[in-house]
C-alpha positions as CSV (number, residue, x, y, z in Angstrom):
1,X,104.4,96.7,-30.8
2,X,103.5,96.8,-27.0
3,X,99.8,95.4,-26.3
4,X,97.6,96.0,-23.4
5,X,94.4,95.5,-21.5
6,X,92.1,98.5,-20.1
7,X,89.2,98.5,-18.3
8,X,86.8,101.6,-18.4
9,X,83.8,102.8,-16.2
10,X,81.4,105.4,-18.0
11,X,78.9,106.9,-16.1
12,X,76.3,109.4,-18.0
13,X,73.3,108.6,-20.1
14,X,74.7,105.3,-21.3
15,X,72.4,102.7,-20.6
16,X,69.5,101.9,-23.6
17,X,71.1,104.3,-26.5
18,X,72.5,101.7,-28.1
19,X,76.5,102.4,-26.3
20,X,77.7,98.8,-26.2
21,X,76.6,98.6,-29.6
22,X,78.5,101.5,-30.4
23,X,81.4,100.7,-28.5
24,X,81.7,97.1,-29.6
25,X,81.9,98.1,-32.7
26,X,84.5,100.6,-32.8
27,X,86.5,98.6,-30.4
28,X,86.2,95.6,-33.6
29,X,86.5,98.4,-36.1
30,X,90.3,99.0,-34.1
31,X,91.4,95.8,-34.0
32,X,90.7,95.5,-30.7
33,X,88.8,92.3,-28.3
34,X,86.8,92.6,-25.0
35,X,83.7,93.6,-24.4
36,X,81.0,95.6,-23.2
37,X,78.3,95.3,-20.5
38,X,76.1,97.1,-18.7
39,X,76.3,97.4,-15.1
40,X,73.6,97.4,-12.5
41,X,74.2,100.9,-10.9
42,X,73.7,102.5,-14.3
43,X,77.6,102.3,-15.8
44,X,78.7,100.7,-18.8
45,X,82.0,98.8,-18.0
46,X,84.3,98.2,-21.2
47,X,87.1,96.0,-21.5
48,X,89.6,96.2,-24.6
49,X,92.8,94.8,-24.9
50,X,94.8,95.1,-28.3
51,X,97.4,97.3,-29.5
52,X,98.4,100.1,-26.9
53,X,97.7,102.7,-30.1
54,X,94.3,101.4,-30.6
55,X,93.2,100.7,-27.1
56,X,94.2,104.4,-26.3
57,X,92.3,105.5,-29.0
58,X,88.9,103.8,-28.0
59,X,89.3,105.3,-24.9
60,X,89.6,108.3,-26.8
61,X,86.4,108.1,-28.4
62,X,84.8,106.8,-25.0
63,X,85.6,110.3,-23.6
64,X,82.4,111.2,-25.8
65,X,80.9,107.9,-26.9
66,X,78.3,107.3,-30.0
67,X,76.2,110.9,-30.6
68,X,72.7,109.2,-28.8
69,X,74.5,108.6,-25.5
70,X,76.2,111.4,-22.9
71,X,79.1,110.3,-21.0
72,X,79.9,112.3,-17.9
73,X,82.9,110.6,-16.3
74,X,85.3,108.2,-17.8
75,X,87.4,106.4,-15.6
76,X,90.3,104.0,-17.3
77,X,92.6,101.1,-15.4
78,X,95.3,98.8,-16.7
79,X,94.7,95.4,-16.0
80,X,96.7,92.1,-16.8
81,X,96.9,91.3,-20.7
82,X,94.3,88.3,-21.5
83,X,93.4,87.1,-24.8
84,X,89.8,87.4,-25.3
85,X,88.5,86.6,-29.1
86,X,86.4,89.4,-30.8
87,X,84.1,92.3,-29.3
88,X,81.1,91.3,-26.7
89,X,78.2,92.7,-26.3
90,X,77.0,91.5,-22.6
């Protein structure tokens, strides 16, 4: 069982339709920890570290996001494996 950490920009209409909500509660629903914040330029930035299976598959389901929100670029990196505990919302 191989764990990692990503870290995901998603530009589009993803800022007040309820997407870190969304997205921190899939990430939980997957097992997975890290977080989700908006970002100043517009972006939501999402970090999620678990299970390489789950953490592929959240990013999976960012490619769309929840059905109120329009993502028009995704962007993923692999970062160094932390431990975070549970699912932010920030």
């Amino acid at each position: 069982m191989s764990h990692k950490c990503v870290k995901a920009l998603i530009k589009g209409m993803v800022q007040g339709v309820g997407f870190r909500f969304h997205t921190a509660h899939q990430g939980l629903k997957l097992g997975l920890s890290g977080y989700a914040k908006n970002l100043p330029d517009g972006t939501v930035e999402v970090l999620a570290c678990g299970e390489e299976e789950q953490v592929d598959a959240l990013m999976v389901w960012l490619e769309d996001g929840p059905k109120t929100s329009r993502v028009d670029a995704l962007v993923v990196e692999d970062v160094e494996w932390r431990h975070i505990d549970g699912f932010e919302i920030m």
